[in-house]
DSSP file (Angstrom, degrees, kcal/mol; ACC not computed):
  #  RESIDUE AA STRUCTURE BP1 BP2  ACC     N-H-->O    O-->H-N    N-H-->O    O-->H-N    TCO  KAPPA ALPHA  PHI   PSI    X-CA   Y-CA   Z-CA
    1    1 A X              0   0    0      0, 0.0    25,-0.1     0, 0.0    24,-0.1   0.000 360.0 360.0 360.0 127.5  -52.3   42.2   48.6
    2    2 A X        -     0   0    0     23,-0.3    25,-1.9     1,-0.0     2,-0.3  -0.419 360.0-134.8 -55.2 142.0  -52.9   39.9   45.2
    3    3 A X  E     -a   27   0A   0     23,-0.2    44,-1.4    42,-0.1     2,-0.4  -0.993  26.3-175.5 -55.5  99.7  -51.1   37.1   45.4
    4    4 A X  E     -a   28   0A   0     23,-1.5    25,-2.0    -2,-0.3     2,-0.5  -0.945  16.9-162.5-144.8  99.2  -48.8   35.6   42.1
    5    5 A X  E     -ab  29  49A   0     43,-1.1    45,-2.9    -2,-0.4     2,-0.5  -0.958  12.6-158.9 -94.8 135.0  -47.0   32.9   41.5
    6    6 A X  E     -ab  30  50A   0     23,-0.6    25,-2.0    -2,-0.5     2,-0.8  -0.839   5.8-162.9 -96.7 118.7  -44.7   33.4   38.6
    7    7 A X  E     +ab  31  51A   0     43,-0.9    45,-1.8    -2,-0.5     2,-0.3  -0.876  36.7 124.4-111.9  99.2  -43.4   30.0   36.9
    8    8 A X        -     0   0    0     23,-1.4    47,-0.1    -2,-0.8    -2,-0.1  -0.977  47.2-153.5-155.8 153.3  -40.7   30.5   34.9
    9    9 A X        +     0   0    0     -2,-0.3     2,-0.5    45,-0.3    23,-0.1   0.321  69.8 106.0-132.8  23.6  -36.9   28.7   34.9
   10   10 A X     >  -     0   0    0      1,-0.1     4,-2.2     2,-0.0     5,-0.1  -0.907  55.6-166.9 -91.8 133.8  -35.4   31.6   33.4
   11   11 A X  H  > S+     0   0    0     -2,-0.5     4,-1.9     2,-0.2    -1,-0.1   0.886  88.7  54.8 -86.4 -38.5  -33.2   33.5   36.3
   12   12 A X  H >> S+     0   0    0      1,-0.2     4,-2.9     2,-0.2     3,-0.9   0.999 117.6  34.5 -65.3 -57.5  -32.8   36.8   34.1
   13   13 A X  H 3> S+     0   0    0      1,-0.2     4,-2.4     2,-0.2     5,-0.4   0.940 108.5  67.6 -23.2 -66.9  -36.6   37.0   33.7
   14   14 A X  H 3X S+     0   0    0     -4,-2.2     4,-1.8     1,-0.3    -1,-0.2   0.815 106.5  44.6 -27.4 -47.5  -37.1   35.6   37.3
   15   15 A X  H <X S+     0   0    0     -4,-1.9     4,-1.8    -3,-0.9    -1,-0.3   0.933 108.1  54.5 -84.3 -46.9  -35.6   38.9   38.4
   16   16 A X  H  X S+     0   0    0     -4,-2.9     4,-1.6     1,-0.2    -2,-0.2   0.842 115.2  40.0 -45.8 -44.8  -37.4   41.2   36.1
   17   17 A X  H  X S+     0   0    0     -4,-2.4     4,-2.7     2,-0.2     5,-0.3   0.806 108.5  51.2 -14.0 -79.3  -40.6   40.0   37.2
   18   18 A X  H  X S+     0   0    0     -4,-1.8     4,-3.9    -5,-0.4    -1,-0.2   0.983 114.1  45.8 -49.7 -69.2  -40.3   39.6   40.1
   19   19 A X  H  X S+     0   0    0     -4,-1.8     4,-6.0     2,-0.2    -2,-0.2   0.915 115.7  48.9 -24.4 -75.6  -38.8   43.6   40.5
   20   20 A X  H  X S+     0   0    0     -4,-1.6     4,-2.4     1,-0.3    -2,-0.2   0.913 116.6  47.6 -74.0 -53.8  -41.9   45.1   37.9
   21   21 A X  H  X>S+     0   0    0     -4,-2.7     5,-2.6     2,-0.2     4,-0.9   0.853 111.1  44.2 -52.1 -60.4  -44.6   42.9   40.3
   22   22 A X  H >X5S+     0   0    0     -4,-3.9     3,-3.1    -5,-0.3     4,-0.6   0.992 111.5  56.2 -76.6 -55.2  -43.4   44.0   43.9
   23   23 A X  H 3<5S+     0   0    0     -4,-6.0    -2,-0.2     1,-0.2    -1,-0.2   0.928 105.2  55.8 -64.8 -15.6  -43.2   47.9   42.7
   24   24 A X  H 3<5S-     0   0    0     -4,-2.4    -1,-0.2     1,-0.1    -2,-0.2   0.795 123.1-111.4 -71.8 -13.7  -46.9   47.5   41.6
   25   25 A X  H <<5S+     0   0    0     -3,-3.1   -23,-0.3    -4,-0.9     2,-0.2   0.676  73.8 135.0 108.5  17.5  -47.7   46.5   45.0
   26   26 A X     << -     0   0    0     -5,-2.6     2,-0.6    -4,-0.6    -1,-0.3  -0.758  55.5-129.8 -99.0 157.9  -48.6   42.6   44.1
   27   27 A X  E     +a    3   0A   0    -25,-1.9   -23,-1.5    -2,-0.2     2,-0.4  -0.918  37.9 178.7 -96.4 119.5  -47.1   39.9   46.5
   28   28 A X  E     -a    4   0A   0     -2,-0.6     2,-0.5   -25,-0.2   -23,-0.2  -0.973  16.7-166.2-147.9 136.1  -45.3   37.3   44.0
   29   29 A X  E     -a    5   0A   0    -25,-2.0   -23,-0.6    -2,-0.4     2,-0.2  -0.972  20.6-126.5-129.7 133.4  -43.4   34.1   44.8
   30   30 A X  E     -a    6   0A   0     -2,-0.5     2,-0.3   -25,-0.2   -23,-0.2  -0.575  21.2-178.9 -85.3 124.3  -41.1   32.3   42.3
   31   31 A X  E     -a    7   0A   0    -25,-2.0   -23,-1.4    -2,-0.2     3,-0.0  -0.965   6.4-170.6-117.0 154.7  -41.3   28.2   41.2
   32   32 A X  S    S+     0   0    0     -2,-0.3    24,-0.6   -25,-0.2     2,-0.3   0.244  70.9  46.6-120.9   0.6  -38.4   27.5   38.5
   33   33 A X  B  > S-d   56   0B   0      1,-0.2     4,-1.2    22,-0.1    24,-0.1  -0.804  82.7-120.0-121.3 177.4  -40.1   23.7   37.9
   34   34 A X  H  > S+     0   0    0     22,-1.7     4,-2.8    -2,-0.3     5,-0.4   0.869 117.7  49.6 -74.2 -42.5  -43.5   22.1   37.3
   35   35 A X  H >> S+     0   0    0      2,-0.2     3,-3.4     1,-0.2     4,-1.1   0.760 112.3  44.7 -44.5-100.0  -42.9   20.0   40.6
   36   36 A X  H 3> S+     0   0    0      1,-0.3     4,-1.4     2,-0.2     3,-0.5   0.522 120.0  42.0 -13.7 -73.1  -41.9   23.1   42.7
   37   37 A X  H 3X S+     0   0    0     -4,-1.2     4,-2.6     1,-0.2    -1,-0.3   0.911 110.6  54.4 -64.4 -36.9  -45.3   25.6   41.1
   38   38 A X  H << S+     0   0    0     -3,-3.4     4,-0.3    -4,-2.8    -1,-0.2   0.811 113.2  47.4-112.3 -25.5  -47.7   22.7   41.4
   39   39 A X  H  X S+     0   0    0     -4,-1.1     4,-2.2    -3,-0.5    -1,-0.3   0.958 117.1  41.9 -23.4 -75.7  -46.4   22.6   45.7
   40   40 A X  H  X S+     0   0    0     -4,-1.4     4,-1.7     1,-0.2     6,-0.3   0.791 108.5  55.0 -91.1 -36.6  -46.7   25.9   46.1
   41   41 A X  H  < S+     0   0    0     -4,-2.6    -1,-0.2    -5,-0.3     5,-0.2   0.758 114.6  41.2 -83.6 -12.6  -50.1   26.3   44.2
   42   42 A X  H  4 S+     0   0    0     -4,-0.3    -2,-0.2    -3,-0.2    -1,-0.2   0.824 128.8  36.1 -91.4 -40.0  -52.2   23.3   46.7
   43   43 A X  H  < S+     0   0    0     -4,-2.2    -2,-0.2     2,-0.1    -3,-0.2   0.890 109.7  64.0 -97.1 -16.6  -50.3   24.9   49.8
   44   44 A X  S  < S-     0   0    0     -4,-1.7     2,-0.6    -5,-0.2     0, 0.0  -0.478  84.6-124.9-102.3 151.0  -50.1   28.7   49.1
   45   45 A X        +     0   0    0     -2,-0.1     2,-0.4     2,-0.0   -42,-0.1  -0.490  48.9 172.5-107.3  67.1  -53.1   30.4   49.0
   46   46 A X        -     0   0    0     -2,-0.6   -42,-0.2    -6,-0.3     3,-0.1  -0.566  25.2-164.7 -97.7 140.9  -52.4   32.0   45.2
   47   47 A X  S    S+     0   0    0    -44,-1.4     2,-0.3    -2,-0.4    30,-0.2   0.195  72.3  11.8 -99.4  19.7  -54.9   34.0   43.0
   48   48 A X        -     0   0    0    -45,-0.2   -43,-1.1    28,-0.1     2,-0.3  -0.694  67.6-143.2-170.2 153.1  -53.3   34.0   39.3
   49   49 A X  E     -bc   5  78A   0     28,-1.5    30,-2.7    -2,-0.3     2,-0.8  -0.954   5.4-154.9-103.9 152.1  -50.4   31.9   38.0
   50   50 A X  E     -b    6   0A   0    -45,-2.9   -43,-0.9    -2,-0.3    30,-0.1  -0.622  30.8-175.2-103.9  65.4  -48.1   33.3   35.6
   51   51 A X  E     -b    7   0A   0     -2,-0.8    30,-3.9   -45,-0.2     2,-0.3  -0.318  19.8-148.0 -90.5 146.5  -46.9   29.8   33.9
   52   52 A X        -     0   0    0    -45,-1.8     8,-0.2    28,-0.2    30,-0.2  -0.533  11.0-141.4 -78.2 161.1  -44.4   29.4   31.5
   53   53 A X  S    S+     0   0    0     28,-0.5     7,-1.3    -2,-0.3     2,-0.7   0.891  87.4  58.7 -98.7 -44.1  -45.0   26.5   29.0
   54   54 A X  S    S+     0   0    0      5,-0.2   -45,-0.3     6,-0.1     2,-0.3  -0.758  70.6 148.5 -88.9 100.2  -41.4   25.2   28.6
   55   55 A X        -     0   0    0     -2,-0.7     2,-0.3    -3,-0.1     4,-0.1  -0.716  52.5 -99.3-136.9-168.9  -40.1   24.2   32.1
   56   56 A X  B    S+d   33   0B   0    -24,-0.6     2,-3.2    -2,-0.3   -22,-1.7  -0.762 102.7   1.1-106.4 162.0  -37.4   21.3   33.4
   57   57 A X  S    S+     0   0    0     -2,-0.3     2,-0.5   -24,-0.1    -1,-0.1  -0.256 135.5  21.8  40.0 -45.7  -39.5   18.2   34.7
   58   58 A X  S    S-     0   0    0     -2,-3.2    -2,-0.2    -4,-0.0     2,-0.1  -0.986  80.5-148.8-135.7 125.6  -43.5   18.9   34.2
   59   59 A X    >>  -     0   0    0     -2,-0.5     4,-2.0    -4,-0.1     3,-0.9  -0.383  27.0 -91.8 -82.1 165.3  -44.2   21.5   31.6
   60   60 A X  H 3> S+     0   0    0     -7,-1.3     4,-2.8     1,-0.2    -6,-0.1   0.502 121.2  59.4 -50.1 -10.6  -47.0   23.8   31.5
   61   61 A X  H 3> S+     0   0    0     -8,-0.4     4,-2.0     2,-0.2    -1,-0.2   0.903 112.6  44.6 -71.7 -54.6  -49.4   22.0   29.6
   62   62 A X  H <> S+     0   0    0     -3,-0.9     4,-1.7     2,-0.3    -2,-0.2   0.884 114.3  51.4 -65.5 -54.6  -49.1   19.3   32.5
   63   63 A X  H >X S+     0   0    0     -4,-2.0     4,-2.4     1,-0.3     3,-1.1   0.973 114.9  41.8 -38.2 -66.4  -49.2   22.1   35.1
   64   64 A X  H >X S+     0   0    0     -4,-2.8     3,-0.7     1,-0.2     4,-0.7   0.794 109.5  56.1 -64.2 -25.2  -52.2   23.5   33.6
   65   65 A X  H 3X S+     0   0    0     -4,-2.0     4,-1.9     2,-0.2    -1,-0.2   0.636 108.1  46.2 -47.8 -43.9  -53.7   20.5   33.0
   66   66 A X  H << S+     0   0    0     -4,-1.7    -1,-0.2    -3,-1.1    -2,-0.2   0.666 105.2  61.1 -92.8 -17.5  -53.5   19.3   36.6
   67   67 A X  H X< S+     0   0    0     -4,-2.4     3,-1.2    -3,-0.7    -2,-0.2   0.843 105.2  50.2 -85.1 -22.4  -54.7   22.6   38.1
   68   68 A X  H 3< S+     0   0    0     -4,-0.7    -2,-0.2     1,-0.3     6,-0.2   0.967 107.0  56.4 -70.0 -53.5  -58.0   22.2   36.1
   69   69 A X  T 3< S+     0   0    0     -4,-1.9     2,-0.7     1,-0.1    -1,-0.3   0.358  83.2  92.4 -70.4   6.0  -58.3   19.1   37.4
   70   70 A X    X>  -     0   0    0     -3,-1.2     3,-3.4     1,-0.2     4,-0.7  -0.850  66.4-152.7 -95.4  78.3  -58.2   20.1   40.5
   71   71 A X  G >4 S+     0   0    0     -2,-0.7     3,-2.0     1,-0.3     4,-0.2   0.758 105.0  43.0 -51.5 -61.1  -62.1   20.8   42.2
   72   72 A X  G 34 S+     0   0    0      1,-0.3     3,-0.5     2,-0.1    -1,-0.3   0.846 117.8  53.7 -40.8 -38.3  -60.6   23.6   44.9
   73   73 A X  G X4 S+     0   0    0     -3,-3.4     3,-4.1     1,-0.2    -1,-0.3   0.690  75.0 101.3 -69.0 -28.9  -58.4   24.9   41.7
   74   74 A X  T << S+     0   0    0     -3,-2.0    -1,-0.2    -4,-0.7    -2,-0.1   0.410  85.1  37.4 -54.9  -6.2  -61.0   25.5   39.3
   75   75 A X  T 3  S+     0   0    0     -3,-0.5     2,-0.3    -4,-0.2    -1,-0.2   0.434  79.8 124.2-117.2  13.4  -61.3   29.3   39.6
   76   76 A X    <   -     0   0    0     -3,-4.1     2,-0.3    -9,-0.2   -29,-0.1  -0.484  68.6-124.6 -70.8 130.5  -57.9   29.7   40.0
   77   77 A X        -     0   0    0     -2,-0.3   -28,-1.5   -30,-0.2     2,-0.4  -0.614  25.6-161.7 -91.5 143.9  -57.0   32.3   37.1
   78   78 A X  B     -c   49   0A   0     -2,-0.3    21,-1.0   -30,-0.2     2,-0.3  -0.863   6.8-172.9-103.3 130.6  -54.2   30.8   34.7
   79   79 A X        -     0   0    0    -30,-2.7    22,-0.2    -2,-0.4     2,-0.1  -0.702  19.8-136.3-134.0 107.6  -52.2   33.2   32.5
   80   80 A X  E     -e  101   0C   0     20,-1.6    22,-2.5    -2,-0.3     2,-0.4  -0.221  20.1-175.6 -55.2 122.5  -49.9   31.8   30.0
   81   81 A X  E     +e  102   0C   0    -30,-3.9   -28,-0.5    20,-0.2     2,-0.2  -0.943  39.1 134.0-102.8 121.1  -46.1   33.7   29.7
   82   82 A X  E     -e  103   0C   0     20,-1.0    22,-0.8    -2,-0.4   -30,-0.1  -0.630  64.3-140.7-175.5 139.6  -44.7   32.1   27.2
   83   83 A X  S    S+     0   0    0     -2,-0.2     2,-0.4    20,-0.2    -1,-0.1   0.336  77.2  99.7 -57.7  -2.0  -42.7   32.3   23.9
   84   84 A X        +     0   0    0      1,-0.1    20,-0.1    -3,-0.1     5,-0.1  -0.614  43.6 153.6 -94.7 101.4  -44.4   29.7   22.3
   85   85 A X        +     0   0    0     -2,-0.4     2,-0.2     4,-0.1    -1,-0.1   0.396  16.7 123.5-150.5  25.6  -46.8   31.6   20.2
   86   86 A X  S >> S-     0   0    0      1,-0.1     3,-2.8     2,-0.1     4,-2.2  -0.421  73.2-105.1 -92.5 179.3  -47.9   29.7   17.1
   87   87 A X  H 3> S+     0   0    0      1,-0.4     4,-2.5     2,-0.2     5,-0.3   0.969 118.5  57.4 -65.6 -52.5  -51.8   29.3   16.9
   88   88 A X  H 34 S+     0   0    0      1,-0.2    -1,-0.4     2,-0.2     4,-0.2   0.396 109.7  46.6 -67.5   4.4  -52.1   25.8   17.9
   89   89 A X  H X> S+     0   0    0     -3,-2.8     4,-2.9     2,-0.1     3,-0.8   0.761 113.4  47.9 -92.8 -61.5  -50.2   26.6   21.4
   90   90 A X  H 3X S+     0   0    0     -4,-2.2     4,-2.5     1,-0.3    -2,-0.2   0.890 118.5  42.4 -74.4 -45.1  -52.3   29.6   22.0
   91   91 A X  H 3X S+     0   0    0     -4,-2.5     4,-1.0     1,-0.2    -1,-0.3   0.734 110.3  57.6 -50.9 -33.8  -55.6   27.3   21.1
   92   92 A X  H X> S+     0   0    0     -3,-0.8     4,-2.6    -5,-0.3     3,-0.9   0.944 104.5  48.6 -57.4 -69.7  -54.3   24.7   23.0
   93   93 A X  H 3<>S+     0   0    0     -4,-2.9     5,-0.6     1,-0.3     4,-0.5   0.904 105.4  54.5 -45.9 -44.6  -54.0   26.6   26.3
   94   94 A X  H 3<5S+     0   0    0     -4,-2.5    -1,-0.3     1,-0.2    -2,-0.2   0.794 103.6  60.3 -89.2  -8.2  -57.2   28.0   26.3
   95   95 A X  H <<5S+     0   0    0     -4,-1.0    -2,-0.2    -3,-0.9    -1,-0.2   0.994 104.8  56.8 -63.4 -61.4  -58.8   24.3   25.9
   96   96 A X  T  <5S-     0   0    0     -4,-2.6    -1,-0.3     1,-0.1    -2,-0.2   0.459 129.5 -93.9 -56.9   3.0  -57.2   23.8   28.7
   97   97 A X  T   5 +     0   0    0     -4,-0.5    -1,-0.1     1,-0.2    -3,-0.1  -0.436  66.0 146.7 145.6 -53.0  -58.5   26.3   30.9
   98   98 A X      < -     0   0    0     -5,-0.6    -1,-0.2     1,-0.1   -19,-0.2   0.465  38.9-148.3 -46.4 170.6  -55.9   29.5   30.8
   99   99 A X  S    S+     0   0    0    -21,-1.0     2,-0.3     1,-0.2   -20,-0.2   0.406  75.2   2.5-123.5 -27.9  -57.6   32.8   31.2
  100  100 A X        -     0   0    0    -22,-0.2   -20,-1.6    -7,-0.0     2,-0.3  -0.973  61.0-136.9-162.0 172.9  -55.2   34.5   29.0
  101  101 A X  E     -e   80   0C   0     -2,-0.3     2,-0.5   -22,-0.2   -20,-0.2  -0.692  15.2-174.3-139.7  91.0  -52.0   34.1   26.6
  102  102 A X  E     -e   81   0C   0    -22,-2.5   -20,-1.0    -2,-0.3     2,-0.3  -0.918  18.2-150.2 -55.5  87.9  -49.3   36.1   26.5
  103  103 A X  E >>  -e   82   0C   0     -2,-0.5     4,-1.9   -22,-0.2     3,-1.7  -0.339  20.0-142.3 -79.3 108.2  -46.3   36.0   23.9
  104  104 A X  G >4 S+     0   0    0    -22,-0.8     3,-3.9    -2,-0.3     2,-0.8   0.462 100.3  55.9 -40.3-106.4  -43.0   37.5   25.9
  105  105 A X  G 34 S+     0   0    0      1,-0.3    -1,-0.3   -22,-0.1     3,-0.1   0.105 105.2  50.7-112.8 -17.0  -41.9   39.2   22.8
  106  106 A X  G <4 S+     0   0    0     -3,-1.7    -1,-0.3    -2,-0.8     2,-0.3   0.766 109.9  42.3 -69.4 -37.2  -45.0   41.0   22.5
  107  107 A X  S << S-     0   0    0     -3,-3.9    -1,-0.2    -4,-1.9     2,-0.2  -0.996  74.7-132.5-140.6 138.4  -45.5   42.6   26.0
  108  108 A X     >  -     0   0    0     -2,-0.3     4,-0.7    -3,-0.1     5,-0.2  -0.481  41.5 -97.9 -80.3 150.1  -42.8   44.2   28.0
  109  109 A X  H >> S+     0   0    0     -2,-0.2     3,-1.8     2,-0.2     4,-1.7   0.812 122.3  61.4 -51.1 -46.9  -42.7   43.2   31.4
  110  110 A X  H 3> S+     0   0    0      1,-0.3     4,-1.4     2,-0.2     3,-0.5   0.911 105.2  52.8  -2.3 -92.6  -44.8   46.6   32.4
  111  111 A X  H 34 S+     0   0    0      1,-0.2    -1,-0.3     2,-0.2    -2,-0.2   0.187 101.8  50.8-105.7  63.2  -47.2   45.4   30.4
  112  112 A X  H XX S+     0   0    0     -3,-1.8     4,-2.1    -4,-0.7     3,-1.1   0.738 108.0  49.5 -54.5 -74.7  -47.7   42.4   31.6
  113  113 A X  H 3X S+     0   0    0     -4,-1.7     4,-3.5    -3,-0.5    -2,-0.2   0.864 113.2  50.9 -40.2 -46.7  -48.0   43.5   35.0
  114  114 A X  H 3< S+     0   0    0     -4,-1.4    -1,-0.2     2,-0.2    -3,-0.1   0.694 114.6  51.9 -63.4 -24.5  -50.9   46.4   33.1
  115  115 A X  H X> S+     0   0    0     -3,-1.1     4,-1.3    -5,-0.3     3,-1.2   0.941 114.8  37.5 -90.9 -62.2  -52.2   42.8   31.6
  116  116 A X  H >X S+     0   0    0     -4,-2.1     3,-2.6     1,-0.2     4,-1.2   0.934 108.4  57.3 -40.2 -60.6  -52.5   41.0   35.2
  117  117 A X  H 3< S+     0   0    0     -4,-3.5    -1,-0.2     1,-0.3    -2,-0.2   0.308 105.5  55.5 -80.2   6.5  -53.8   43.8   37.2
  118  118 A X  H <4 S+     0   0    0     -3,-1.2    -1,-0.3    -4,-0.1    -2,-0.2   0.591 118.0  37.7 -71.0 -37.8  -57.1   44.0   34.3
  119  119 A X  H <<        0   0    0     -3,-2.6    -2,-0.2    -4,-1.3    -3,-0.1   0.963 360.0 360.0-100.3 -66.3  -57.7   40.1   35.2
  120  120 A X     <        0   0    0     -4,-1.2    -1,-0.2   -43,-0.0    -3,-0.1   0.470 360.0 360.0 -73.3 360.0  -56.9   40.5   39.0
């Protein structure tokens, strides 16, 4: 079973997620900070994060930033969630590593999930 962590520190979301992910058959566990995902992604043995960009204490930038830097991490696939969506955000991310960009307002949580399970 794929493995997910979703990083986001919206609760309503959290739930949608979470819901659309387990009926596709993916195994996905929730961090609502940067501290809390960047824990769970050195001890958990996860194969995509699903980062938000806007978080409470280390944002995504930082997140992503630190998983690149990270030798073990480096093939880890990244895919940006995020409202954020002007060109210099999207550019931004993929200098930093991410594997994909996603604008919430674009793709319904479906596809999203239709978006992961292409990468994974």
């Amino acid at each position: 079973m794929k493995q997910i962590l979703l990083v986001e520190d919206d609760s309503f979301l959290i739930d949608i997620y979470t819901t659309k992910f387990k009926e596709m058959g993916f195994n996905i566990d929730v961090a609502q900070d940067g501290n809390q995902a960047l824990r769970k992604i050195l001890e958990n043995n996860v194969e995509l994060v699903l980062l938000d960009i806007v978080l409470p204490h280390v944002d995504g930038w930082e997140i992503l930033k630190k998983i690149r830097q990270e030798n073990s991490l480096k093939d880890l696939k990244v895919v940006i969630l995020s409202n954020l969506g002007q060109k210099s955000e999207v550019d931004k991310a993929f200098a930093l590593g991410a594997t994909k960009y996603l604008i919430k307002a674009h793709y319904t949580p479906s596809e999203v999930v239709e978006e992961i399970k292409k990468i994974l």
